[in-house]
C-alpha positions in Angstrom: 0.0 0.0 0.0 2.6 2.2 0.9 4.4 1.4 -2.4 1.1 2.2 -4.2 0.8 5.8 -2.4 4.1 6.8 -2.9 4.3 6.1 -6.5 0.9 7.8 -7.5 2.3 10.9 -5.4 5.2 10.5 -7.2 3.6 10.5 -10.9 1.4 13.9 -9.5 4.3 16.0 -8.0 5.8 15.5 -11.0 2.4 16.7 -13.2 2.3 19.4 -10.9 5.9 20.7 -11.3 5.2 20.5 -15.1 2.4 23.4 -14.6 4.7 25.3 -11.8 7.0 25.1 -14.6 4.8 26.8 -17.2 3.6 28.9 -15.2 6.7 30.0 -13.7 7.3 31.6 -17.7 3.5 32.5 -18.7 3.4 35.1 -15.9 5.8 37.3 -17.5 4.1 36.8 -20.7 1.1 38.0 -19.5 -0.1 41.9 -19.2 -3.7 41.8 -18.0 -2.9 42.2 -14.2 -5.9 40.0 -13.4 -4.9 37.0 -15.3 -1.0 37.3 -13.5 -2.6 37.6 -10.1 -4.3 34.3 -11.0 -1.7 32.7 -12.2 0.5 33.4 -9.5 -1.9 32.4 -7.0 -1.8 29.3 -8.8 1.5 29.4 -8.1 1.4 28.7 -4.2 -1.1 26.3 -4.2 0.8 24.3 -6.4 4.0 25.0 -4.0 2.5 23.9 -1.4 0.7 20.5 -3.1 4.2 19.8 -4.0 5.7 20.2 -1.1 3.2 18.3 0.8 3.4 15.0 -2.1 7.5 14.9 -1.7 6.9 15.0 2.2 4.0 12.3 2.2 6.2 10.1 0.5 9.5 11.3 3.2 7.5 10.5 5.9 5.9 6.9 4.7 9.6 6.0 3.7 11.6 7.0 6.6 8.4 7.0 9.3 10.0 9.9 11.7 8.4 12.2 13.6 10.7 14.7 12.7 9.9 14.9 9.1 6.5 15.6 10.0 7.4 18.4 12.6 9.9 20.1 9.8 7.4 20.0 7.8 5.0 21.7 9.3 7.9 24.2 10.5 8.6 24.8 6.5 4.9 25.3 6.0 4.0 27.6 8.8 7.3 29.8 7.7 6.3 29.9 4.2 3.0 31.3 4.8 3.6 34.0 7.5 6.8 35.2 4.9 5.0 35.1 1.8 1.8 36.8 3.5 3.7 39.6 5.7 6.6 40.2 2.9 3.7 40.9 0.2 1.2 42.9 3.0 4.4 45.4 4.1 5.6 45.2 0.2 3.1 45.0 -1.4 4.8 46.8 -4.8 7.2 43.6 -5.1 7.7 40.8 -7.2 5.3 38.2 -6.4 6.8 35.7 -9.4 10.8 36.0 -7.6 9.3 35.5 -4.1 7.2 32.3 -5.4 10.5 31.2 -6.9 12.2 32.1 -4.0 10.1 29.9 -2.0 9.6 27.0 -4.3 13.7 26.0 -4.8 14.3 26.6 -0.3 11.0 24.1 -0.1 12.5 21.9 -2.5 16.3 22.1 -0.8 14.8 21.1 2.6 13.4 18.0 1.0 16.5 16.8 -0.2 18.3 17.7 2.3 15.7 15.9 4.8 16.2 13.2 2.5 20.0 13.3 2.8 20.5 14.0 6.3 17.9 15.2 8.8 20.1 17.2 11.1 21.6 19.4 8.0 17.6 20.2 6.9 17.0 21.6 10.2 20.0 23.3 10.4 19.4 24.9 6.7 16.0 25.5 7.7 17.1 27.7 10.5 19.8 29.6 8.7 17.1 30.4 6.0 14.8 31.3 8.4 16.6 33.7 9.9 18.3 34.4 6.9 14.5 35.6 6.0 13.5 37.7 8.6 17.0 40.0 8.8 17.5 40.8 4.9 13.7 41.4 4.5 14.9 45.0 5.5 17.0 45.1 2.5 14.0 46.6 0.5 13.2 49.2 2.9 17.0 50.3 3.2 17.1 50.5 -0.7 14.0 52.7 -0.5 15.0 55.0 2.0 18.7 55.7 1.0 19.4 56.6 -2.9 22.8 57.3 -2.6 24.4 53.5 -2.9 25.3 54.0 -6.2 27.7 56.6 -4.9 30.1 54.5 -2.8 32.2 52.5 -6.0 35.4 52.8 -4.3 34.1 51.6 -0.9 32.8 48.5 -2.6 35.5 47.8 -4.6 37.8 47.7 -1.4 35.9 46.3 1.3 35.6 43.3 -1.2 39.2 43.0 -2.0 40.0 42.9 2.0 37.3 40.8 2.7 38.8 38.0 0.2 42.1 38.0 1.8 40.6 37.2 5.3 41.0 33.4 4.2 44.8 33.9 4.4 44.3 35.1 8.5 46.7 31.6 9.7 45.1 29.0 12.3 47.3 30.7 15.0 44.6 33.8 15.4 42.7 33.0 17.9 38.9 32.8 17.1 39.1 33.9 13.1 41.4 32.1 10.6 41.4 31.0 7.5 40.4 27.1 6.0 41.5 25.1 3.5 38.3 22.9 2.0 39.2 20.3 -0.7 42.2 22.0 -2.0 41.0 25.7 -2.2 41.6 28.0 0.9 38.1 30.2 0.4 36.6 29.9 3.7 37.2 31.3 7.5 36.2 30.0 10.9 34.9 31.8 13.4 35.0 30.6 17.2 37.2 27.9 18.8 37.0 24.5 17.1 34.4 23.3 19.8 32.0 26.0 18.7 32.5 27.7 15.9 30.9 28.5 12.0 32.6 28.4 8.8 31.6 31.0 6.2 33.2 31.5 2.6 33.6 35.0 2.2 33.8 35.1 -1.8 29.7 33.8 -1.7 29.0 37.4 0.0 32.5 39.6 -1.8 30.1 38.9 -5.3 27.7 41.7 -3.8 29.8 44.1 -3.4 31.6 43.2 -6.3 28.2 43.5 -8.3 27.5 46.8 -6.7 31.1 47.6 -7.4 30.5 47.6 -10.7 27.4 48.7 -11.2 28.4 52.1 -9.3 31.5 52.7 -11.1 30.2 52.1 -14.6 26.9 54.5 -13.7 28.9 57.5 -13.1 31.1 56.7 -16.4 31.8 54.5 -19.2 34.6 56.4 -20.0 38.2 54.9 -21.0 39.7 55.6 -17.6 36.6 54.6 -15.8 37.0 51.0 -17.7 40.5 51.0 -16.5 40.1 51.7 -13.3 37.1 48.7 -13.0 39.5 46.2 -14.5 42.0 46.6 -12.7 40.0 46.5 -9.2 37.8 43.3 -10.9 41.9 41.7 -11.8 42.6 42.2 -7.6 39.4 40.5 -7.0 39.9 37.7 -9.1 43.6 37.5 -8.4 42.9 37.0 -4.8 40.5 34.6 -6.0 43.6 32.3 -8.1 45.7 32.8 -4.9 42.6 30.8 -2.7 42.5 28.3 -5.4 39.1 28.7 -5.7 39.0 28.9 -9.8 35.1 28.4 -9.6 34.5 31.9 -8.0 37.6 33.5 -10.5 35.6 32.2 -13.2 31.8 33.5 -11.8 33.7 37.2 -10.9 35.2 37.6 -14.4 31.9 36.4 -16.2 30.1 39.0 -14.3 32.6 41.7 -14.7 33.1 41.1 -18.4 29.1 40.7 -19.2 28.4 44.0 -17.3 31.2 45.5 -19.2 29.9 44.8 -22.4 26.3 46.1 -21.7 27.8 48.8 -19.9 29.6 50.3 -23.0 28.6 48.1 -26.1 31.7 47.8 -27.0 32.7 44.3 -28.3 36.7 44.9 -28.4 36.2 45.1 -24.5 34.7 41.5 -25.0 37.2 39.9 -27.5 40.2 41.8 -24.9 39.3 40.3 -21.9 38.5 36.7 -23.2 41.7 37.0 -24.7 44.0 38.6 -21.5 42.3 35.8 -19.7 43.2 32.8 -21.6 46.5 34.4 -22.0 47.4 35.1 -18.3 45.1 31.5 -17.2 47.9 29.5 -19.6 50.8 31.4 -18.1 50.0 31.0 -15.0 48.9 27.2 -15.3 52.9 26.7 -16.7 54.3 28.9 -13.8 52.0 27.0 -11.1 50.5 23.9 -12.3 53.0 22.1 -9.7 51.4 24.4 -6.8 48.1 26.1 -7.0 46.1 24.4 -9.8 47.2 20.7 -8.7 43.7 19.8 -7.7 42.5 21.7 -10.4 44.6 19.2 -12.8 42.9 16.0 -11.0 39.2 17.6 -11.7 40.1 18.1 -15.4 41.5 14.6 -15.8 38.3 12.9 -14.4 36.1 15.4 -16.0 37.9 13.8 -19.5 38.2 10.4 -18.0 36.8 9.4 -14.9 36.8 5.4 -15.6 40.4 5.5 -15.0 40.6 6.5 -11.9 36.8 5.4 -11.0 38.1 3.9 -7.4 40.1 7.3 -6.4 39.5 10.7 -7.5 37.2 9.5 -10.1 34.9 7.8 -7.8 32.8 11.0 -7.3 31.8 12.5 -10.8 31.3 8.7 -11.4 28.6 8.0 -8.9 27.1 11.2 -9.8 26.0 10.0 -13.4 25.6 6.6 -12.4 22.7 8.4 -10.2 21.7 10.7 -13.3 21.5 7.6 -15.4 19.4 5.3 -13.0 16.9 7.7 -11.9 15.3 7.4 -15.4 12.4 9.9 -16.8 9.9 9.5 -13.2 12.7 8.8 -10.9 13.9 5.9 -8.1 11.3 7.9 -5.7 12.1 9.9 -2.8 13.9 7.2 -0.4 14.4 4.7 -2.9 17.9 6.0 -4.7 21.0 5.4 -3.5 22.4 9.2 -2.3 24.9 7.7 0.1 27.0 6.5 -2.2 28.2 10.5 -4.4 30.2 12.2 -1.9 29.4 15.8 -1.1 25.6 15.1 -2.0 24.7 17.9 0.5 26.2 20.8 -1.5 27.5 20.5 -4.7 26.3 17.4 -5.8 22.5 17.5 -4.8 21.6 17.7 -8.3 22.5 14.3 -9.3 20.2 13.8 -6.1 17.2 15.2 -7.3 17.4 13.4 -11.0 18.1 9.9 -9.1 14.9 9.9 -7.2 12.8 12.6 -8.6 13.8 11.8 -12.5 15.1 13.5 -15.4 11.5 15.3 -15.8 11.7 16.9 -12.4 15.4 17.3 -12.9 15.2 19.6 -16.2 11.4 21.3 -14.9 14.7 22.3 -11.8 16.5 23.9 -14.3 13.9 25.8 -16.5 12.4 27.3 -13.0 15.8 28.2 -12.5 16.1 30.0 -15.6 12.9 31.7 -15.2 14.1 33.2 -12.2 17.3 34.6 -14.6 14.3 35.9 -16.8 12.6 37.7 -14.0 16.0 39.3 -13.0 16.4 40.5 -16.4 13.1 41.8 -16.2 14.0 44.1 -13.0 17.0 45.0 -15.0 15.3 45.9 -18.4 12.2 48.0 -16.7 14.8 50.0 -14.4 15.1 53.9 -15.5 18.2 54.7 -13.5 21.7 53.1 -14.6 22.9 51.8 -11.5 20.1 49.9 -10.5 19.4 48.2 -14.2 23.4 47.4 -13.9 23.0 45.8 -10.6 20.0 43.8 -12.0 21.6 42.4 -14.7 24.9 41.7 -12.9 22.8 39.4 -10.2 21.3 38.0 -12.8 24.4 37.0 -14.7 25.9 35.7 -11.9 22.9 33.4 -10.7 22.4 31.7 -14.3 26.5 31.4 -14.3 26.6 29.8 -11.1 23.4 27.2 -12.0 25.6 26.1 -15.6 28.8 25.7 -13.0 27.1 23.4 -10.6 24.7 21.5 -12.9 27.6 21.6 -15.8 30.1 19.8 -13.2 27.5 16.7 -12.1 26.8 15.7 -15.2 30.2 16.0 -17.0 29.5 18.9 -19.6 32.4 20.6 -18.0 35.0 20.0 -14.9 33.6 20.2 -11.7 34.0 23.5 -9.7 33.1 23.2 -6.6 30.1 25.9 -6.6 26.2 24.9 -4.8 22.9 25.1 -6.2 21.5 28.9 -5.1 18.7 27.8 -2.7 18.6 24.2 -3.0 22.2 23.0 -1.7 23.3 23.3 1.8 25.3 25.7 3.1 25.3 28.8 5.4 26.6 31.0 2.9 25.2 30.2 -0.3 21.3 30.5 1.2 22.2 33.9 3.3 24.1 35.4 0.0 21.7 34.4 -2.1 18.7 35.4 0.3 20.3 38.7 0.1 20.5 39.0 -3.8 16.7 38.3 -4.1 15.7 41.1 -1.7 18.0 43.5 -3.4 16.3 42.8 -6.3 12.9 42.9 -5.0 14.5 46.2 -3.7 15.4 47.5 -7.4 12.1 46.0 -8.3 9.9 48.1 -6.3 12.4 51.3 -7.3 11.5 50.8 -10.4 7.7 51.1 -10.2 8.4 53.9 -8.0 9.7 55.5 -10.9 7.4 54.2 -13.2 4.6 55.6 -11.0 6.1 58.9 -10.8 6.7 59.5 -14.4 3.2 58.6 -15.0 2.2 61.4 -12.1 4.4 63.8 -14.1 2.5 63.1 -17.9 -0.9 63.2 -16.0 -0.1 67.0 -14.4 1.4 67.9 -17.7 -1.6 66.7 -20.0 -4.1 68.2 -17.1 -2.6 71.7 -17.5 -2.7 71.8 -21.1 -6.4 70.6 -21.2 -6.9 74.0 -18.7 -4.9 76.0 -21.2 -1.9 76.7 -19.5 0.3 75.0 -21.4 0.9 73.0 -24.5 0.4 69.1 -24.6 3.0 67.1 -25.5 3.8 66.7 -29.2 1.3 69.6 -30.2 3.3 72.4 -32.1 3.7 75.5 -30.8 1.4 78.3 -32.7 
């Protein structure tokens, strides 16, 4: 019976992610503001029916009470955030925050799956993650002059990167070395302490960084002085090891770049000074900083060879791709235990073991439709620095999703980066909790501006209809 149960819920979560899928595009394809309010009402329910399938099935497979009370936790948190965030703002983005919502739902199921005491952990970390950078919005509101502070950005990032190089003799903060790249500190003593990687957070203030500096100016010396503070960044970056975040900064930088100026030799340059300086530096170093980076490539174009070793992970992963089929193992029924680091970077082969290939590419279309809606903030912004910063979260999101679901399935060498949302970790769900608020924040600026432009026509068009002056596009007599 239980058998029976689980598969039919399996089968209809999987129905029901197909229209949270569609749905998750058709809203911004629709302009009667009736039919969007529908639609995204439609939106929540289906959330929630989804939600409640994947946990039916958790809680008939692994029969704990804790599932059922983290589940009703999730719930109850859902509902009080989505119904106070939209009641105290009610100008933002209903589509982001349904987004938002769906992929932390879906991380705490996998992770429940995975290991219990890591989805209560994650759960409290969002959480509370939720309730502090809600005031992001209102902060972006109330102070216009963030666009002002390029220089302040641009260094407190740089410093804040080389904090991983504090050594373990500092008492209370030092720096960690986590499978090969030094990108993370610990704070506390090693009884009680929490680890944080400091690049997930530097990409704000490297986004706003640029954003700032290419507002005031596009000019030659402007671009200059940007490249050389984005070449520290990433520099810092090469130094850590940690060639994942080098690649997601330079992406960034180079994509805002372009739109800033639309220029294409700025392009075709920095592609090229990067391959350059990345095959100098691989001769110089290879034997030192880029050893493990040598291993990844290897089983990236090989990983039979070495299938017991280092090739053991990126095997497992599509071994788990590959049995999970179109519908899935079911939740409980796959074999997690066996891909190492299946909390973080790897929960993606996860999710297309025991939720299928369907669920697995609806994942990654939602995902992408939350890069849409970004560039939808971005495109419908009036002022400079805010459509920059738009577009520069957005590139980095969509860069980081092709990273992580690029590396567990082979298309290119694993990097080391998470799934925003879905993977655990303290840093990836706070930095990325704080991205969607500032955009919600440069969302709501934007009909601010919107509304008052329309104010502006409306007094202009009312005096001329009262003769005092001419309406717009009437010729002067």
């Amino acid at each position: 019976m239980i058998n029976l149960i689980s598969l039919l819920a399996q089968y209809l979560s999987v129905i029901l992610l197909a229209v949270y899928g569609w749905l998750a595009f058709s809203v911004y394809l629709t302009s009667d503001e009736k039919k969007k309010g529908r639609k995204l009402t439609a939106q929540i329910v289906l959330v929630f029916l989804i939600h409640f399938l994947w946990n039916l099935i958790l809680f008939m497979r692994m029969e704990s009470l804790k599932v059922l009370l983290l589940y009703g936790a999730e719930i109850l948190i859902a509902c009080i955030y989505m119904a106070l965030y939209h009641r105290y703002y009610p100008y933002s983005s209903r589509a982001i925050t349904n987004n938002m919502c769906f992929l932390l739902l879906l991380g705490y199921t996998m992770l429940t799956r995975i290991n219990t005491s890591l989805a209560i952990r994650q759960f409290v970390i969002s959480a509370v993650s939720m309730l502090i950078v809600s005031f992001i919005p209102l902060i972006m509101l109330k102070y216009h002059n963030l666009r002002k502070y390029y220089l302040v950005y641009g260094i407190m990032g740089i410093l804040a990167l080389l904090t991983v190089f504090i050594p373990k003799s500092v008492p209370f903060f030092h720096g960690l070395e986590v499978y090969g790249s030094r990108n993370w500190i610990q704070i506390g003593t090693d009884s009680l302490s929490i680890s944080l990687q400091p690049s997930e957070f530097v990409k704000i203030l490297f986004v706003f960084f640029v954003a700032s500096i290419f507002a005031k100016s596009t000019s030659f010396r402007q671009v200059v002085l940007a490249t050389c503070f984005a070449v520290a960044h990433i520099g810092v970056l090469v130094l850590e090891k940690d060639l994942g975040g080098a690649l997601i900064y330079f992406v960034v930088y180079v994509m805002m770049l372009y739109v800033a100026t639309q220029r294409s030799v700025y392009l075709l340059l920095s592609f090229g000074a990067v391959i350059a300086a990345g095959g100098f530096a691989f001769l110089l170093f290879r034997n030192s900083l880029f050893q493990h980076v040598i291993v990844r490539v290897n089983n990236w174009i090989d990983p039979w060879t070495n299938i017991d070793s280092s090739g053991y992970q990126i095997a497992q992963s599509l071994f788990a791709i590959g049995s999970g089929g179109w519908f899935g193992s079911g939740i409980g029924q796959g074999m997690p235990e066996l891909i190492p680091v299946r909390e973080s970077d790897f929960i993606f082969s996860v999710i297309s073991e025991e939720m299928g290939l369907i669920a697995a590419m609806i994942l990654i279309l939602i995902c992408f439709s939350v890069f849409i809606g970004f560039i939808d903030v971005s495109m419908k912004s009036k002022m400079t620095f805010y459509k920059n910063m738009a577009l520069g979260f957005a590139i980095c999101y969509i860069f980081q999703i092709l990273l992580n679901i690029g590396g567990v399935t082979k298309f290119i060498p694993s990097t080391g980066v998470t799934l925003p949302l879905v993977s655990y970790g303290l840093s990836s769900v706070t930095s990325t909790l704080i991205v969607f608020q500032i955009i919600q924040g440069t969302h709501m600026i934007s009909l601010r501006e919107a509304q008052y432009i329309e104010r502006e026509k409306e007094k202009i068009l009312s005096a001329a209809e009262s003769g005092g002056i001419p309406a717009p596009g009437e010729a002067e007599e």
